[in-house]
C-alpha positions in Angstrom: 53.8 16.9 7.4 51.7 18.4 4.4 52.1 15.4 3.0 50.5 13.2 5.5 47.4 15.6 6.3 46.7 16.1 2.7 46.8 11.5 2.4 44.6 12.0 5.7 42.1 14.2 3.5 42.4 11.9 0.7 41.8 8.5 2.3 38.7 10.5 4.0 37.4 11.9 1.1 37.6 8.3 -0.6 35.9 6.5 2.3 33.2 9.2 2.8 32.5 8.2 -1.3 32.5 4.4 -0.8 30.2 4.9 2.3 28.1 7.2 0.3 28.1 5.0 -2.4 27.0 1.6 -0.8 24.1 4.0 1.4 23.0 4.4 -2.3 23.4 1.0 -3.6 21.3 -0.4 -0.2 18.7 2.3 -1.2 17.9 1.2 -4.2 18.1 -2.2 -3.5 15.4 -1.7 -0.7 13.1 0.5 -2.9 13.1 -2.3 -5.8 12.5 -4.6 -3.1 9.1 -2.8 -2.2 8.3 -2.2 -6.1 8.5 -5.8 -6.2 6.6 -6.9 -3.1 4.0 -4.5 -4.4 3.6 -6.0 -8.1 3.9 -9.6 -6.5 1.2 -8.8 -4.0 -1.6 -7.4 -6.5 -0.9 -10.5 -8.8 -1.5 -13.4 -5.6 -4.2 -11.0 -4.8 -6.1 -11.4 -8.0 -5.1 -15.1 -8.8 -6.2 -15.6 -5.4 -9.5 -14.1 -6.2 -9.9 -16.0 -9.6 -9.2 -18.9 -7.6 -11.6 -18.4 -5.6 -14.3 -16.9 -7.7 -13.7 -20.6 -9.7 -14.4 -22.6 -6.8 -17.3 -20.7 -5.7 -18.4 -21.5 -9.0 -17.9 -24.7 -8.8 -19.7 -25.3 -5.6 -22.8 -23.6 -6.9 -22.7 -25.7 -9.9 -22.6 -28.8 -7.6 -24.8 -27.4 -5.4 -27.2 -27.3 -8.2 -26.7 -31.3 -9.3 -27.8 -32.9 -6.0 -29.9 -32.0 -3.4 -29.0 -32.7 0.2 -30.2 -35.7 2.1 -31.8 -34.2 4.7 -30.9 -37.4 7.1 -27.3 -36.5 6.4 -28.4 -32.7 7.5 -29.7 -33.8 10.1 -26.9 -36.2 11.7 -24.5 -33.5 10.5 -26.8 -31.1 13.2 -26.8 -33.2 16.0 -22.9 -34.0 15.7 -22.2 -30.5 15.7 -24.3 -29.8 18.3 -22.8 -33.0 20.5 -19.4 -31.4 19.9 -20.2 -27.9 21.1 -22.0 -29.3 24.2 -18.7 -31.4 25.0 -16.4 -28.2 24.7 -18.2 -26.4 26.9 
């Protein structure tokens, strides 16, 4: 009977270590999951900026070769104001 209880604490023992052990493995898994998401998310963050900083850039600079028509202003106005007036 000593036998069996002491196989009992054994198998126990041995699952309680394997459960421990995965809990472990999960953990660090999740917490170099958020490292990650972290590094990842400053670097979109910036290209996104540089991205965007370069386009702004580049609509100043074209900005800068032509003037706008004003008829084109103008007919750009009154569509807009045509479609607000429909939505209402």
């Amino acid at each position: 009977m000593e036998d069996v209880t002491q196989s009992l604490l054994d198998a126990v023992g041995i699952m309680f270590l394997g459960m421990g052990l995965v809990y472990l493995f999960l953990s660090v898994l999740i917490l170099g999951i958020h490292l990650v998401a972290r590094w990842c998310a400053v670097d979109a963050a910036s290209a996104r900026f540089v991205k965007n900083h370069a386009k702004s850039q580049q609509r100043v600079s074209q900005s800068d070769a032509k003037p706008l028509d004003p008829n084109v202003v103008a007919a750009i106005s009154l569509a807009v104001k045509q479609y607000r007036s429909q939505i209402k």
